[in-house]
C-alpha positions, 0 to 999 in steps of 0.5 A, a space after each residue: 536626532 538619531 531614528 527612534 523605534 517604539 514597539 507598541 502594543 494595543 489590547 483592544 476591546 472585545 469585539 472591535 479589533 478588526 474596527 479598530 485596524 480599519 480605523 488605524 489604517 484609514 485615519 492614524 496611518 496617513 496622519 503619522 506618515 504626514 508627520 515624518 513618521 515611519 510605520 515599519 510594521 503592524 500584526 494581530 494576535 486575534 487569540 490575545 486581542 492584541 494589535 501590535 506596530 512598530 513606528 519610526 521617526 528621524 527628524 529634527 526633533 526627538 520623537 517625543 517632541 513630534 509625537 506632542 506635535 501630531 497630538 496637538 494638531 488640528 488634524 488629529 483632532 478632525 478624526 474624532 478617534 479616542 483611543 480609549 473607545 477601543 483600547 483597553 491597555 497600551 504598552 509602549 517599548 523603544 526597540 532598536 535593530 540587531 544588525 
């Protein structure tokens, strides 16, 4: 499968986007990373309340299909982490690199 890129941006709670990163680095990031993904950037925008990211995947399976995959893991469940507690929207984009 060629390497899929999202573009995805978080507006997060009042109040909790500093938790929130904690929370990302701490417990999303090695989590993806297990699951073959890339993390190829993260960024705050502390004026808009805005966590933004860039993650990766190329695999065997399509993006969509590994992401389903770390979802539905026991892994992702034992983190006790619902992005709903933090996030107030999400926007998602797949980017592609300009060369």
């Amino acid at each position: 499968m060629p390497k899929t890129t999202q573009l995805r941006i978080y507006h997060v709670r009042d109040g909790l986007l500093d938790e929130w990163v904690e929370k990302w680095r701490t417990l999303v990031v090695p989590l993806r990373l297990k699951f073959g993904f890339e993390i190829e950037g993260a960024w705050l925008d502390r004026e808009r309340n805005q966590f933004v990211w860039l993650i990766s995947y190329e695999g065997t399976e399509s993006f969509a299909d590994r992401n389903s995959r770390y979802w539905a893991s026991a892994e992702r469940a034992a983190m006790r982490l619902d992005p709903k507690d933090y996030l107030v929207s999400t926007e998602t984009r797949e980017v592609e690199t300009v060369r």
